[in-house]
SERO-786067 format. One record per residue (C-alpha): residue in three letters; chain; x negated, y negated, z negated. Coordinates in steps of 0.5 Angstrom, whole numbers, padded with zeros to 4 digits. Layout:
BEGIN
res: ALA	chain: A	east: X	north: Y	up: Z $
...
//
This chain:
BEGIN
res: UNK	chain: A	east: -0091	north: 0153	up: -0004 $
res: UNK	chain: A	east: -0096	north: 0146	up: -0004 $
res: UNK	chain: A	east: -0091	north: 0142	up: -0010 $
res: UNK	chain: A	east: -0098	north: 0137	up: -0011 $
res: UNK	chain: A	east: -0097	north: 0134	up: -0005 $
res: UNK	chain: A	east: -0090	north: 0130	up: -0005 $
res: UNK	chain: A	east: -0087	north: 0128	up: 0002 $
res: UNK	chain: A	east: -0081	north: 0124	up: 0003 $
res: UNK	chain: A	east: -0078	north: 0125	up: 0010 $
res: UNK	chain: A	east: -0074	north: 0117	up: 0012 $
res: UNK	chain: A	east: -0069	north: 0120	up: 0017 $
res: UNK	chain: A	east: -0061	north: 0118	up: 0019 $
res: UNK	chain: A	east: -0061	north: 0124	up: 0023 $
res: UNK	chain: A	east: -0058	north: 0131	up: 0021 $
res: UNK	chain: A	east: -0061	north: 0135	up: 0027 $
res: UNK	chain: A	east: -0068	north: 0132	up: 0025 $
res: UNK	chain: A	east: -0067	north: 0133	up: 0018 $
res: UNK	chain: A	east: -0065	north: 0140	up: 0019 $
res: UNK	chain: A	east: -0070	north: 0141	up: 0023 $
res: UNK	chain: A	east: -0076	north: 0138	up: 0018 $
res: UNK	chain: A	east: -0073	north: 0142	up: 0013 $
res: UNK	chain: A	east: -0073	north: 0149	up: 0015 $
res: UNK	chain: A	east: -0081	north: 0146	up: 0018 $
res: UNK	chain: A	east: -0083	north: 0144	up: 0011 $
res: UNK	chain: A	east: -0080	north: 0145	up: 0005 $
res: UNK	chain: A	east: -0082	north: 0152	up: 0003 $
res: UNK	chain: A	east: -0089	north: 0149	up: 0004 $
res: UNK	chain: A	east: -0088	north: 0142	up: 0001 $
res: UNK	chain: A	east: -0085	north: 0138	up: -0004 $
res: UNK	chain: A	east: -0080	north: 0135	up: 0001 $
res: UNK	chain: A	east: -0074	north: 0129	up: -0001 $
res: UNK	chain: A	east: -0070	north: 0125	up: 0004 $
res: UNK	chain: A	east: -0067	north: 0119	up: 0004 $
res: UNK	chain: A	east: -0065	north: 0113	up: 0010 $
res: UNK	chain: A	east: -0067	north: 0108	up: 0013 $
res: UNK	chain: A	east: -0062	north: 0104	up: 0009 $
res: UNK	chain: A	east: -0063	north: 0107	up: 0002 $
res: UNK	chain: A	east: -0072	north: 0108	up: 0002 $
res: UNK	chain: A	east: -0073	north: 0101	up: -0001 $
res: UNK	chain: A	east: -0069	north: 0103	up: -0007 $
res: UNK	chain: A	east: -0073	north: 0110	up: -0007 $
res: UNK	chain: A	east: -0080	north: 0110	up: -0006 $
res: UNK	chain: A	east: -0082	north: 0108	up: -0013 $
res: UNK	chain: A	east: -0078	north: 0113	up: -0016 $
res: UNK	chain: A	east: -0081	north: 0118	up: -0012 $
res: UNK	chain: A	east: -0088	north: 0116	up: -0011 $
res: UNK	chain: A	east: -0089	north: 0120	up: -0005 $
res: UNK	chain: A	east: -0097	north: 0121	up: -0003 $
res: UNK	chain: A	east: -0094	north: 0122	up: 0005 $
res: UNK	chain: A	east: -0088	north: 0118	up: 0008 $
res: UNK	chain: A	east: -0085	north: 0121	up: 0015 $
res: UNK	chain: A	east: -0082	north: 0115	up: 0019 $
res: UNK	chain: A	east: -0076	north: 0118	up: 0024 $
res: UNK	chain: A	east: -0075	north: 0112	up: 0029 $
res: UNK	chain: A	east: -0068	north: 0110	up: 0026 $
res: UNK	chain: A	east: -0063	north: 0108	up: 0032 $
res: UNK	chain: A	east: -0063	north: 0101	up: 0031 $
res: UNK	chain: A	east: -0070	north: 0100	up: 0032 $
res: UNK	chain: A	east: -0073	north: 0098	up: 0025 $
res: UNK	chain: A	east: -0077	north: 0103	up: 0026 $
res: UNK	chain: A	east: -0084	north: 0099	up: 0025 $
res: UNK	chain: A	east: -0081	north: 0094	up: 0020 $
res: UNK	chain: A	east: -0081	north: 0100	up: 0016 $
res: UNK	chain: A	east: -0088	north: 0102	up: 0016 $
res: UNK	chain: A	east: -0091	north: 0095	up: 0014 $
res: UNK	chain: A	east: -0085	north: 0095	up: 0008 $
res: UNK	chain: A	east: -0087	north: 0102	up: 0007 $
res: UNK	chain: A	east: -0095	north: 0100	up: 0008 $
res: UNK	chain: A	east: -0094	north: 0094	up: 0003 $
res: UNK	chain: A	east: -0091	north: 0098	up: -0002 $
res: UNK	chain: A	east: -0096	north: 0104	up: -0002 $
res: UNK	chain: A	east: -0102	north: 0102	up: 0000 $
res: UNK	chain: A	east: -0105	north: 0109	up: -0001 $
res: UNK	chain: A	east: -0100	north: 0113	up: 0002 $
res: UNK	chain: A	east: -0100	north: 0116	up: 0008 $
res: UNK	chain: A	east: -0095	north: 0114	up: 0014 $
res: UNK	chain: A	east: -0093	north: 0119	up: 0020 $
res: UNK	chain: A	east: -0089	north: 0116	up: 0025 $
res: UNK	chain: A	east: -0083	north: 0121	up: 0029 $
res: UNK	chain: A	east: -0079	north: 0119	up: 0035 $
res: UNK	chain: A	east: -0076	north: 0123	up: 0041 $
res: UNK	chain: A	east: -0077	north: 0119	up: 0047 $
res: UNK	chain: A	east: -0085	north: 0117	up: 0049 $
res: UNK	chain: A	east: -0085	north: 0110	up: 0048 $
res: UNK	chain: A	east: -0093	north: 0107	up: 0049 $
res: UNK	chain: A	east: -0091	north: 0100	up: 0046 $
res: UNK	chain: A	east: -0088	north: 0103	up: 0040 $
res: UNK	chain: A	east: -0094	north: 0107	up: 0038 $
res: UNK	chain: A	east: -0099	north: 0101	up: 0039 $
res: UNK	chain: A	east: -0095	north: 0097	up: 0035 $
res: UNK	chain: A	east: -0093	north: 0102	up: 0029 $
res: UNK	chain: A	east: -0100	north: 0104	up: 0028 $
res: UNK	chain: A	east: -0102	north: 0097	up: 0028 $
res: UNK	chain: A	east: -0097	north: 0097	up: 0022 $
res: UNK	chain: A	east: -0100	north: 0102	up: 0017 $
res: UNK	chain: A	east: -0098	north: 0109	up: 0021 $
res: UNK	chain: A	east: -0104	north: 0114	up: 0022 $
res: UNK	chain: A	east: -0100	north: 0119	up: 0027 $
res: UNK	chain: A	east: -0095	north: 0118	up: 0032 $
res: UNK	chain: A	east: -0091	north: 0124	up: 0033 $
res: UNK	chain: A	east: -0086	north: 0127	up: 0039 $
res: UNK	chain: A	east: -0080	north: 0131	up: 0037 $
res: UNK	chain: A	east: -0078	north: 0136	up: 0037 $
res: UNK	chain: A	east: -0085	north: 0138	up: 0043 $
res: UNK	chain: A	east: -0090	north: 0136	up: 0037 $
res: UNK	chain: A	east: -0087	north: 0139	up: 0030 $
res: UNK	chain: A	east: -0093	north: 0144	up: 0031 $
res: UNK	chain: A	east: -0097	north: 0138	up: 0031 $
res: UNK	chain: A	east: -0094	north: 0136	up: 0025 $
res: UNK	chain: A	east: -0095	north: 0141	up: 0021 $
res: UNK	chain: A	east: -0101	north: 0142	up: 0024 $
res: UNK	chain: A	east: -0103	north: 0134	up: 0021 $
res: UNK	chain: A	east: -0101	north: 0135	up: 0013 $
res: UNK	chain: A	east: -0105	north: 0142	up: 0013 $
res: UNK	chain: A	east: -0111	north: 0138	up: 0014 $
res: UNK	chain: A	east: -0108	north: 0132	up: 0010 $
res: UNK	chain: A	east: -0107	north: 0136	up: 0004 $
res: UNK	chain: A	east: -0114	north: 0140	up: 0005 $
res: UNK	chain: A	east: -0117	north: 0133	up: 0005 $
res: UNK	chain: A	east: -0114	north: 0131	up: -0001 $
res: UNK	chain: A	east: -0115	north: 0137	up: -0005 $
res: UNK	chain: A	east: -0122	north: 0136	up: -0004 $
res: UNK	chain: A	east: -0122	north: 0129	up: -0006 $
res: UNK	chain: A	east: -0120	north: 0131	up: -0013 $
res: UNK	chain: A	east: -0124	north: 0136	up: -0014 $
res: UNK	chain: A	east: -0130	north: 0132	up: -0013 $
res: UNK	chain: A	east: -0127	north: 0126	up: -0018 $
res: UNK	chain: A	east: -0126	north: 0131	up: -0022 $
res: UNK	chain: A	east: -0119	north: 0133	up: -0022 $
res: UNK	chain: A	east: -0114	north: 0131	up: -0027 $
res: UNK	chain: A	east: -0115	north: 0126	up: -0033 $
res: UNK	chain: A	east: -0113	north: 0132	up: -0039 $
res: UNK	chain: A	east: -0110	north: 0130	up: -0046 $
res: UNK	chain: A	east: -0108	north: 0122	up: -0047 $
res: UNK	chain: A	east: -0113	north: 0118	up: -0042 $
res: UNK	chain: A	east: -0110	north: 0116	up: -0036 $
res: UNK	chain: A	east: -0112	north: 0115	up: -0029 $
res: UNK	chain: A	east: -0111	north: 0109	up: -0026 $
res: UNK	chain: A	east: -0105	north: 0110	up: -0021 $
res: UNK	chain: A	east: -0097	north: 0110	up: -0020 $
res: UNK	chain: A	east: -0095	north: 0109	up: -0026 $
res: UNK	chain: A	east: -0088	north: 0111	up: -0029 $
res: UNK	chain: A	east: -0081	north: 0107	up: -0031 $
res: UNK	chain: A	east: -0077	north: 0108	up: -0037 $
res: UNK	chain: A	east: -0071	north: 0103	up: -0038 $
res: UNK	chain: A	east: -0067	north: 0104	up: -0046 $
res: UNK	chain: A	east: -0061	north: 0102	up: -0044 $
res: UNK	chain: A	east: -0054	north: 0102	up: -0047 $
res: UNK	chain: A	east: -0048	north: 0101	up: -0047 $
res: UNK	chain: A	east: -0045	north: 0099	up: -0054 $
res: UNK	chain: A	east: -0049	north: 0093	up: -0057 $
res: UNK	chain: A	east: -0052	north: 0095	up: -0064 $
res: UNK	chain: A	east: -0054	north: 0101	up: -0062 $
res: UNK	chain: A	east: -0062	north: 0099	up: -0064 $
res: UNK	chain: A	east: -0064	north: 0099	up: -0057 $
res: UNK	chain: A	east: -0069	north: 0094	up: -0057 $
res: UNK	chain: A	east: -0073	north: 0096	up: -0063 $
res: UNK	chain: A	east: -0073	north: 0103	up: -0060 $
res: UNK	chain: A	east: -0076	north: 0100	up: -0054 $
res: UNK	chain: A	east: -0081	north: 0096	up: -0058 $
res: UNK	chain: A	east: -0083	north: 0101	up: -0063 $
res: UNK	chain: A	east: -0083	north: 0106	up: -0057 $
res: UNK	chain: A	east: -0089	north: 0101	up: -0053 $
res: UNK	chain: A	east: -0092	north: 0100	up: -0059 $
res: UNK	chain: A	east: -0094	north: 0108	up: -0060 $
res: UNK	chain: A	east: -0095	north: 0110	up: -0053 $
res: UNK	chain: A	east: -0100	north: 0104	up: -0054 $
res: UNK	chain: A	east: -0103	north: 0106	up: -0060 $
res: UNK	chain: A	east: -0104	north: 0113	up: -0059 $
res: UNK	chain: A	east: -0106	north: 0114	up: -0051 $
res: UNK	chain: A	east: -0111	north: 0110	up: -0047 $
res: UNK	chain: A	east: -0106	north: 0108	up: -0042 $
res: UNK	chain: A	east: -0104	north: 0102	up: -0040 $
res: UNK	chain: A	east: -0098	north: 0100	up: -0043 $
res: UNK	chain: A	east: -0093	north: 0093	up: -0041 $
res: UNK	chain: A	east: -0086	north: 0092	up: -0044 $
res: UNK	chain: A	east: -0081	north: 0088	up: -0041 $
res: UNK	chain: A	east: -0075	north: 0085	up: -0044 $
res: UNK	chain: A	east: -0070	north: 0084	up: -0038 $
res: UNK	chain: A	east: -0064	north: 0081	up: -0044 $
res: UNK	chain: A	east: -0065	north: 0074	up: -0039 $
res: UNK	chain: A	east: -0060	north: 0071	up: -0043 $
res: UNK	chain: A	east: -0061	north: 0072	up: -0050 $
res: UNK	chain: A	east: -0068	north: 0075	up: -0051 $
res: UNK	chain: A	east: -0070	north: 0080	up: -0056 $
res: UNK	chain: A	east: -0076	north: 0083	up: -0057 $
res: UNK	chain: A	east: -0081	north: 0077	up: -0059 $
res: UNK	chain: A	east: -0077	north: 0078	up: -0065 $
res: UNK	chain: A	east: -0080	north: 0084	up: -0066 $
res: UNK	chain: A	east: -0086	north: 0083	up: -0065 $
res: UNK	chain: A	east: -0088	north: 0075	up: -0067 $
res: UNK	chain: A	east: -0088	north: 0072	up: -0060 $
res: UNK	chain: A	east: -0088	north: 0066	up: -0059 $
res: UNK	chain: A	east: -0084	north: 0062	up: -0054 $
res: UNK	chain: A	east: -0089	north: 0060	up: -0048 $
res: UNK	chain: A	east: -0089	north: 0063	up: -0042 $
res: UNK	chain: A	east: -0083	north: 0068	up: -0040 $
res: UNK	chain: A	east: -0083	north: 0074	up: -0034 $
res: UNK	chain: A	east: -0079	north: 0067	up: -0030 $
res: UNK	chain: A	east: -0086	north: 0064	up: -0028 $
res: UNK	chain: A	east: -0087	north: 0069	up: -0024 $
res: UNK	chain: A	east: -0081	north: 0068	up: -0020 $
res: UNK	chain: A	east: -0086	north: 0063	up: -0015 $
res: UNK	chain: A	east: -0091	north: 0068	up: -0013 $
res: UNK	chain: A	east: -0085	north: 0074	up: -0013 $
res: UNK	chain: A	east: -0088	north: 0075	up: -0007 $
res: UNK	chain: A	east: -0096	north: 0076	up: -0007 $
res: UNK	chain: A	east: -0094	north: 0079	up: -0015 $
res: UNK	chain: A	east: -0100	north: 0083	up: -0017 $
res: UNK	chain: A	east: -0104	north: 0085	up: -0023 $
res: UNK	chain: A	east: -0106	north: 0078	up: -0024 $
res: UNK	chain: A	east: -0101	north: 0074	up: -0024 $
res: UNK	chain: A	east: -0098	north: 0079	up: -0029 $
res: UNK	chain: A	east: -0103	north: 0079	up: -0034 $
res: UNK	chain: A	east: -0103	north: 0072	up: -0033 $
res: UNK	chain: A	east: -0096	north: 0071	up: -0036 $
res: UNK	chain: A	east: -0096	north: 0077	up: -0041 $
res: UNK	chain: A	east: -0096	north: 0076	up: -0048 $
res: UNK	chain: A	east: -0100	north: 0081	up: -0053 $
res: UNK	chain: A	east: -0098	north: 0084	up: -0059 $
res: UNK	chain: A	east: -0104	north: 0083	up: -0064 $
res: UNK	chain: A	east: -0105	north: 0090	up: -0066 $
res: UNK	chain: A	east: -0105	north: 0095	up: -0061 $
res: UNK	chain: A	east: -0105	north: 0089	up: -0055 $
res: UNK	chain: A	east: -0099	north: 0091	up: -0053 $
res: UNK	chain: A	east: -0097	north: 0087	up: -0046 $
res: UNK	chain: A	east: -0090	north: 0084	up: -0046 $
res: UNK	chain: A	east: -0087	north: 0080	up: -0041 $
res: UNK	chain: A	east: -0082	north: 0076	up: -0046 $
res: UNK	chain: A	east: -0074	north: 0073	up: -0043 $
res: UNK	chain: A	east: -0073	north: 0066	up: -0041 $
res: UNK	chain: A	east: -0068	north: 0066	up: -0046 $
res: UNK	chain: A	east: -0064	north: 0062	up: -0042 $
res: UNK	chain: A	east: -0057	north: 0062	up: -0038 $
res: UNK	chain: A	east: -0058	north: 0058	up: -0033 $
res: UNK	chain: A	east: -0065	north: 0061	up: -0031 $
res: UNK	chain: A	east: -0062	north: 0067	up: -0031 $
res: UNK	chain: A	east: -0056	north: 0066	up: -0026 $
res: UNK	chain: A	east: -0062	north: 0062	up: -0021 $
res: UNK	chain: A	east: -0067	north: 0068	up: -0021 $
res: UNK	chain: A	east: -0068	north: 0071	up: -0013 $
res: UNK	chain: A	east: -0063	north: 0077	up: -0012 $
res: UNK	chain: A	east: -0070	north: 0082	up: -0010 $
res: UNK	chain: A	east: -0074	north: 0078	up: -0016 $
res: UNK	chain: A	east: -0072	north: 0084	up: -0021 $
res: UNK	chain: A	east: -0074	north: 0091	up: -0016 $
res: UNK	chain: A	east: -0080	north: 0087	up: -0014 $
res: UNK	chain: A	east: -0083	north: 0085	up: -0021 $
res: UNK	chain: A	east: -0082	north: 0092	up: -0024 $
res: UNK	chain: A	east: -0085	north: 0095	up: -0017 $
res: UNK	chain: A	east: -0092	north: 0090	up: -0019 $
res: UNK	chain: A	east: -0092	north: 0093	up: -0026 $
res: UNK	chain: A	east: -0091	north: 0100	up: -0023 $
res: UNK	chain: A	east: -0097	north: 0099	up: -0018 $
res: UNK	chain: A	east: -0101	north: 0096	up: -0025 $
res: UNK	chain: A	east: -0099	north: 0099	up: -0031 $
res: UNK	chain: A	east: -0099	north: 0107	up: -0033 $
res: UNK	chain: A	east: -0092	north: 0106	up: -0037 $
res: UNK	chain: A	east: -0087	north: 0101	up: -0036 $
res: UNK	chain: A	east: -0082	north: 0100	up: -0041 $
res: UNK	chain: A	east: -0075	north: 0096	up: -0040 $
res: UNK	chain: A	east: -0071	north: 0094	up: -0045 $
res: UNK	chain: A	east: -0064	north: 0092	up: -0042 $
res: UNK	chain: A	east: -0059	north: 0087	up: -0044 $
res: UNK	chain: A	east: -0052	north: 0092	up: -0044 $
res: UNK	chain: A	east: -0047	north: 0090	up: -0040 $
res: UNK	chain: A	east: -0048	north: 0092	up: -0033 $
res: UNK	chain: A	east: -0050	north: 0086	up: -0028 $
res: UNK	chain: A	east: -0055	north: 0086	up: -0020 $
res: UNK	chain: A	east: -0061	north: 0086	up: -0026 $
res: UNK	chain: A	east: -0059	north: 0091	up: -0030 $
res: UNK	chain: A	east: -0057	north: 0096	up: -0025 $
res: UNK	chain: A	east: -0062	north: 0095	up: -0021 $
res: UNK	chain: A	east: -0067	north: 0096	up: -0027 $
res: UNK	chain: A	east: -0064	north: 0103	up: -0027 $
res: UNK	chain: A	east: -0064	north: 0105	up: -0020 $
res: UNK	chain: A	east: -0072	north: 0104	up: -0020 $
res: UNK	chain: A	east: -0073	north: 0107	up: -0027 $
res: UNK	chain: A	east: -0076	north: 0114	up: -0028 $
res: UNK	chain: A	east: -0073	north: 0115	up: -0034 $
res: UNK	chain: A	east: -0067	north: 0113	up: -0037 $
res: UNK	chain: A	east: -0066	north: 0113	up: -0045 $
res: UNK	chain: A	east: -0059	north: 0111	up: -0047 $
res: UNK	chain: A	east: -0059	north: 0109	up: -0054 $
res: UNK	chain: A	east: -0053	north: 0112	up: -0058 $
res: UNK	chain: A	east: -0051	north: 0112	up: -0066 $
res: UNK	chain: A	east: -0047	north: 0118	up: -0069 $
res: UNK	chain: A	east: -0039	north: 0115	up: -0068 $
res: UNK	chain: A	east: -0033	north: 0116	up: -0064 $
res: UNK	chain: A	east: -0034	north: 0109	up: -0062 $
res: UNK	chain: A	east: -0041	north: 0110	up: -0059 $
res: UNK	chain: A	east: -0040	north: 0117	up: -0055 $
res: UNK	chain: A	east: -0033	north: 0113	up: -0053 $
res: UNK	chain: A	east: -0037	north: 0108	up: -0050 $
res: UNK	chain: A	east: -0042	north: 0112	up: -0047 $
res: UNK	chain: A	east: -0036	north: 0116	up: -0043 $
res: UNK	chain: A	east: -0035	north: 0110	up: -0040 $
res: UNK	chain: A	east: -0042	north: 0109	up: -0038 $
res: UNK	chain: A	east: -0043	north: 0116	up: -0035 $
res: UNK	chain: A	east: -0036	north: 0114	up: -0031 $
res: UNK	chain: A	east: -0039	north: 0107	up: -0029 $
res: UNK	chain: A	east: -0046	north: 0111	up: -0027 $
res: UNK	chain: A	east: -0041	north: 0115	up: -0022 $
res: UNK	chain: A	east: -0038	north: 0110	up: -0019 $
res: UNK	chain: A	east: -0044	north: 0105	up: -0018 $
res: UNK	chain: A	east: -0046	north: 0112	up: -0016 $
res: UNK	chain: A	east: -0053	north: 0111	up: -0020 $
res: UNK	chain: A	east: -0057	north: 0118	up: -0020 $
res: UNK	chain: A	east: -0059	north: 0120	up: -0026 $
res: UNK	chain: A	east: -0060	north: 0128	up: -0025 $
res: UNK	chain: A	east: -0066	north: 0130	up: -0029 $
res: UNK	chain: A	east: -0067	north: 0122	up: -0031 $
res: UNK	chain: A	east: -0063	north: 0121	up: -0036 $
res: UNK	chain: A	east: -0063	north: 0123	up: -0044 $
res: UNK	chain: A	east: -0060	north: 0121	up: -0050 $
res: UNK	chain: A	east: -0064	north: 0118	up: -0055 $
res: UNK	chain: A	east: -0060	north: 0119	up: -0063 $
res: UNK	chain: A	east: -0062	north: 0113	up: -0067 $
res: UNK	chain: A	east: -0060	north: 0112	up: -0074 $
res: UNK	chain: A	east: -0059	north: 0120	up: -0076 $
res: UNK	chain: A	east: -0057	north: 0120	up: -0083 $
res: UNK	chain: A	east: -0053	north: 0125	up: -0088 $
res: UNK	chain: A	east: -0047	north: 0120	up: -0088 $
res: UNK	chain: A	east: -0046	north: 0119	up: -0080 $
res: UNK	chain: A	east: -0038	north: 0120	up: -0077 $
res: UNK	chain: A	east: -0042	north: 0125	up: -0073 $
res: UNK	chain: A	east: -0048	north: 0129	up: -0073 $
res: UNK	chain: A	east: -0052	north: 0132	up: -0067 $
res: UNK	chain: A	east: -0049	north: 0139	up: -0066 $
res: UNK	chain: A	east: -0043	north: 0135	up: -0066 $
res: UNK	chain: A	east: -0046	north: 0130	up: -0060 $
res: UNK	chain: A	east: -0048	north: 0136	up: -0057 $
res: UNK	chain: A	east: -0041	north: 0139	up: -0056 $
res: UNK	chain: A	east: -0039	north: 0133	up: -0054 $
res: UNK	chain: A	east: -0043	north: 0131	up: -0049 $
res: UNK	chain: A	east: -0047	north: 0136	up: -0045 $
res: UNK	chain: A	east: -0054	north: 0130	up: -0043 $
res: UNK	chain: A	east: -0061	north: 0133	up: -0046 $
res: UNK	chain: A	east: -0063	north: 0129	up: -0053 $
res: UNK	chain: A	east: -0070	north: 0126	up: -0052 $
res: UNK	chain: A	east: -0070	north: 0124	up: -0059 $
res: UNK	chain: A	east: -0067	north: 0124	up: -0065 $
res: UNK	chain: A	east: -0069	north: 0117	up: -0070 $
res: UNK	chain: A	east: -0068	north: 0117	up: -0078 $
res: UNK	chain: A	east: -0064	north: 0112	up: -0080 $
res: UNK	chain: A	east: -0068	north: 0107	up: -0085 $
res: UNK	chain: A	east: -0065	north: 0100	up: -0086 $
res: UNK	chain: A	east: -0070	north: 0098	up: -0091 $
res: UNK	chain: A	east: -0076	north: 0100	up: -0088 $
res: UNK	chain: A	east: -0074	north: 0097	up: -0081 $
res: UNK	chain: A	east: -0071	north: 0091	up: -0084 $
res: UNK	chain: A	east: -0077	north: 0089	up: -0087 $
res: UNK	chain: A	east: -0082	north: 0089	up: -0081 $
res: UNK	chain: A	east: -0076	north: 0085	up: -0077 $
res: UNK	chain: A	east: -0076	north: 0081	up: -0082 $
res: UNK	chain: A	east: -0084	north: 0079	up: -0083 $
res: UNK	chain: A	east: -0084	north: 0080	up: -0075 $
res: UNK	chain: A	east: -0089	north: 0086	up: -0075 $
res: UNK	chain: A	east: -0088	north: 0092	up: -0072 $
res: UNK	chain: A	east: -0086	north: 0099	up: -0074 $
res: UNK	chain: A	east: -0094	north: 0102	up: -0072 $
res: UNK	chain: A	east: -0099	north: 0097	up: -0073 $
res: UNK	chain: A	east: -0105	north: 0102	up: -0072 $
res: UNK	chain: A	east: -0107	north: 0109	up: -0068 $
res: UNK	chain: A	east: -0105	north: 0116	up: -0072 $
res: UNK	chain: A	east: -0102	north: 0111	up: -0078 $
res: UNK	chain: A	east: -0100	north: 0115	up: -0085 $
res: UNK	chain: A	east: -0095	north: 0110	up: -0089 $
res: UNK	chain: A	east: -0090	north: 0109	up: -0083 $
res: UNK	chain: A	east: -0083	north: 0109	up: -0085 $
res: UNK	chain: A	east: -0079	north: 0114	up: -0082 $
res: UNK	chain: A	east: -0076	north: 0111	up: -0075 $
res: UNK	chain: A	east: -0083	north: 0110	up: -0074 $
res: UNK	chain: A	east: -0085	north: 0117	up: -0076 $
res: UNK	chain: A	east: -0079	north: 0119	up: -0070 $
res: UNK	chain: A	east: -0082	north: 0115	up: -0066 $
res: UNK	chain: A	east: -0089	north: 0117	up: -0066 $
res: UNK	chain: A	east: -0088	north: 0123	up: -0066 $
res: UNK	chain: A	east: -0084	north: 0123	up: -0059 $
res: UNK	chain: A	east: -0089	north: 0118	up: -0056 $
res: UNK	chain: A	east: -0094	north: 0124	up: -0058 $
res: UNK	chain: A	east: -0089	north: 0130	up: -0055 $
res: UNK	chain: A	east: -0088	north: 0126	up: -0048 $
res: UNK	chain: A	east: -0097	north: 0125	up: -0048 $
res: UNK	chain: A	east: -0097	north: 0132	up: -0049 $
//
């Protein structure tokens, strides 16, 4: 099996999600997804071939230009049953590269990302390969949201020491983005001022790239973090545009190799839509009944919003000390998601650089860290490794 090359298949037919099936997954890394649920998926999959079947309704070429914009480099494929030669001309006006017949062509299409995946591999190895250890390539970064469902849990400052670290300690391009509209954050953290917020970006939301971005964010004086700082206002909250959220994060993902969310706790379109688009989903907990009560109640609200976190979410100790109500052997009894990490409780030290508004790291490989920044470094550099 080929797991290099990923491919989703955008089909509301059985039949022919069964017939691509059995053609394909034993040589591909192969998902599927509708017509109707693509645009929540095609960021977190980032497949490097899209196949479009003509869906029913007709939105078939509607949905290679979205699925163009979205994935510039990618490669579309076009699938139908019936022979249309207005059909053809106008999806490969689109983007598509292939219009295939189904079932008569499937041996064509086989036959198409044999050649495709042939090209590629070419293509790496004349790049060079893969960028090893902590230097990155430019390309489709990745998403991951701190979230939680109980206030006081020190999501923020671990969203904020987490970007930092990944900054400091990689040559990846790193942007933090605080989606507590309402009442802000991570300026205080980091000592940023109240100038532009992610809210500027809402008149260019749809041509957003890379400029405007950068345009807007702010920068942490030692690592040169970005950040994209809250409006820190109600009002301005209430009247952002429904898709503004969905499409600023997918900007940033196509800019930046990480992107981190810290996300306000209770769960409204902002919220849930962050978590839809994120790869990875680190839910910040303390060691108290109160804390996994609360957290029971997100793993239901998850299955009621029906929010996919197989191999997505991970749990995120902080405050681990001697005196806790709890401790992790007890959390894992009591809770079967993975722990991604476990972060040392340290008032003094952690109060301190809050109160100066420095961060927990300030350089790379820095030895007097106090302990949560100690925790967190050395997570940042597990997930780099």
């Amino acid at each position: 099996m080929n797991a290099d090359m990923k491919i989703l298949v955008v089909t509301n037919t059985d039949s022919i999600r069964e017939m691509l099936h059995e053609a394909l997954a034993s040589q591909y890394s192969v998902q599927f997804t509708t017509s109707r649920e693509v645009k929540k998926e095609i960021d977190r999959i980032a497949p490097d071939v899209v196949l479009i079947v003509q869906p029913e309704d007709g939105t078939g070429v509607e949905l290679v230009q979205y699925i163009q914009g979205e994935l510039p480099e990618g490669v579309i494929i076009f699938l139908t049953e019936k022979q249309d030669f207005a059909l053809l001309r106008d999806v490969v006006r689109a983007g598509a590269i292939e219009y295939i017949l189904l079932p008569d062509e499937l041996a064509l299409l086989t036959d198409r990302l044999e050649k495709i995946n042939e090209l590629a591999q070419h293509q790496q190895r004349k790049k060079g390969a893969v960028a090893t250890g902590k230097a990155f390539v430019r390309g489709r970064g990745k998403v991951f949201a701190f979230y939680s469902g109980k206030g006081g849990s020190g999501r923020t400052q671990l969203a904020t020491g987490f970007a930092q670290a990944l900054k400091l300690e990689s040559t990846a391009r790193v942007l933090l983005i605080d989606l507590n509209l309402q009442y802000g954050g991570v300026e205080t953290f980091f000592s940023l001022d109240a100038g532009r917020t992610l809210a500027d970006l809402v008149p260019v939301m749809n041509e957003m790239n890379e400029n405007h971005i950068r345009n807007v964010a702010q920068r942490e004086s030692h690592s040169k973090l970005e950040v994209l700082v809250s409006p820190r206002d109600a009002e301005t909250a209430e009247n952002m545009p429904e898709d503004f959220i969905s499409r600023l994060i997918r900007a940033s993902r196509r800019s930046y190799d990480f992107v981190i969310l810290d996300l306000p706790t209770h769960m409204n379109e902002i919220t849930y839509t962050a978590l839809e688009e994120s790869d990875a989903i680190y839910y910040v907990m303390n060691l108290d009944t109160p804390s996994v009560q609360t957290y029971r109640l997100v793993e239901e609200l998850f299955r009621k919003l029906r929010i996919d976190t197989e191999g997505r979410l991970e749990i995120v100790v902080n405050q681990k000390g001697r005196d806790n109500e709890l401790n992790v052997a007890d959390l894992k009894g009591l809770i079967s998601t993975p722990i991604a990490a476990e972060i040392s409780r340290d008032h003094r030290g952690v109060q301190a650089a809050v109160n100066q508004g420095l961060p927990l790291q300030r350089v790379a490989n820095e030895k007097k860290l106090v302990p949560a920044a100690k925790d967190i470094r050395k997570w940042v550099l597990a997930k780099l490794s």
